[in-house]
C-alpha positions in Angstrom: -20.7 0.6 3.0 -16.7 -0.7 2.6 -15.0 2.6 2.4 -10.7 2.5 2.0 -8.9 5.7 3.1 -5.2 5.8 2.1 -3.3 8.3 3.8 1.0 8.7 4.5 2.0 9.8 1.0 4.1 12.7 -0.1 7.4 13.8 -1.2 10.6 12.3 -0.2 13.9 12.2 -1.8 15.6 9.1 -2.9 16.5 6.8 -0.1 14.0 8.1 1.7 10.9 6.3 3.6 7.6 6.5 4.0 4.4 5.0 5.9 1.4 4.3 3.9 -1.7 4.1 6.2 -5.1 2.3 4.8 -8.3 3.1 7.5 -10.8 0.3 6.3 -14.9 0.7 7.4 -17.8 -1.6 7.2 -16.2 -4.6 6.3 -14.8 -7.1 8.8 -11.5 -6.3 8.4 -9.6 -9.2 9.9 -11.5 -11.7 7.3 -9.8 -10.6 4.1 -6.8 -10.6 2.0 -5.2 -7.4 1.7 -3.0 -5.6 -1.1 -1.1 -2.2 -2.2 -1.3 -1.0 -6.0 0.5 1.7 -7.5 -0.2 3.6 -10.7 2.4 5.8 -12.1 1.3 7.9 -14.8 1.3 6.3 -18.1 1.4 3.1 -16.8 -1.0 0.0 -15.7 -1.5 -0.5 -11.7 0.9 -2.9 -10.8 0.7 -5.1 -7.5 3.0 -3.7 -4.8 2.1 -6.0 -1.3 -0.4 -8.4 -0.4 -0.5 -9.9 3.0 -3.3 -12.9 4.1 -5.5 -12.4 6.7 -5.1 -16.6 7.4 -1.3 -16.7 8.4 0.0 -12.9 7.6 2.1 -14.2 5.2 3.4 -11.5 2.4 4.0 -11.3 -1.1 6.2 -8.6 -2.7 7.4 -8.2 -6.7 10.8 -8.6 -7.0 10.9 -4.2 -7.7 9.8 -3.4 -3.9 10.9 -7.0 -2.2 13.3 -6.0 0.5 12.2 -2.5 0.9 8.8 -2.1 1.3 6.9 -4.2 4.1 2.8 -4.6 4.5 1.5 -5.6 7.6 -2.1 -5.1 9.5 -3.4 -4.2 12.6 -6.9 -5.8 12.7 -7.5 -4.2 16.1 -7.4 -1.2 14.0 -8.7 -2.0 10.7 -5.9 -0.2 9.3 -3.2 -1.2 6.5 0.0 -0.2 6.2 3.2 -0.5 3.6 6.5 1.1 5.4 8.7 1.9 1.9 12.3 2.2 2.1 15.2 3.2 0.1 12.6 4.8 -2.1 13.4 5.4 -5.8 12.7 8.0 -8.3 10.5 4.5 -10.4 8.5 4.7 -7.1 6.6 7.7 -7.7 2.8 6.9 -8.1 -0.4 7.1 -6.4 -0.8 4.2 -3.9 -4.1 2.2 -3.5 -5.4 -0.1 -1.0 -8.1 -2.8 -2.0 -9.7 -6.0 -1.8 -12.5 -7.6 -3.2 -13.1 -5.4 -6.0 -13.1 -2.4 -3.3 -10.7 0.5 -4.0 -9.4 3.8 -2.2 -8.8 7.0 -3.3 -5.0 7.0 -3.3 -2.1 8.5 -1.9 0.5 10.1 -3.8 4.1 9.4 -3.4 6.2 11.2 -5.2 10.2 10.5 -4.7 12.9 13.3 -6.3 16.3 12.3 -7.7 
């Protein structure tokens, strides 16, 4: 069965980085569209990063765009979202999915 496991999250202080990993099994990963949620608490999910498996190309929201990146390494079947300059509004547990399929999630939590 498709199984997601997000890994990389933690504590960091502000301005500091982290690497979000996403190990993907049984699907073929290399055929799908990929994306990064958050969820802080009290909040709804919000979109993060998307990349396409056609061309690669990305899509940010204008809160991460120019610090975070998303890329893939079909070879792998792993995900990834390198965050930079992280900020306090960061702090959430990150997600993986596609397709209706969802990890667990990481949590990343970034002190002031």
């Amino acid at each position: 069965q498709v199984q997601l496991v997000e890994s990389g999250g933690g504590l960091v202080q502000a301005g500091g980085s982290l690497r979000l990993s996403c190990a993907a099994s049984g699907l073929t990963f290399r055929n799908y569209d990929m994306g990064w949620f958050r969820q802080a608490p009290g909040k709804e999910r919000e979109l993060v990063a998307t990349i396409k498996w056609s061309d690669l190309s990305t899509y940010y929201p204008n809160s991460v765009k120019g610090r975070f990146t998303i890329s893939r390494d079909n070879a792998k079947n792993t995900l990834y979202l390198q965050m930079n300059s992280l900020k306090p509004e960061d702090t959430a547990v990150y997600y993986c999915a596609f397709n209706g399929y969802w990890g667990q999630g990481t949590q990343v939590t970034v002190s002031s």
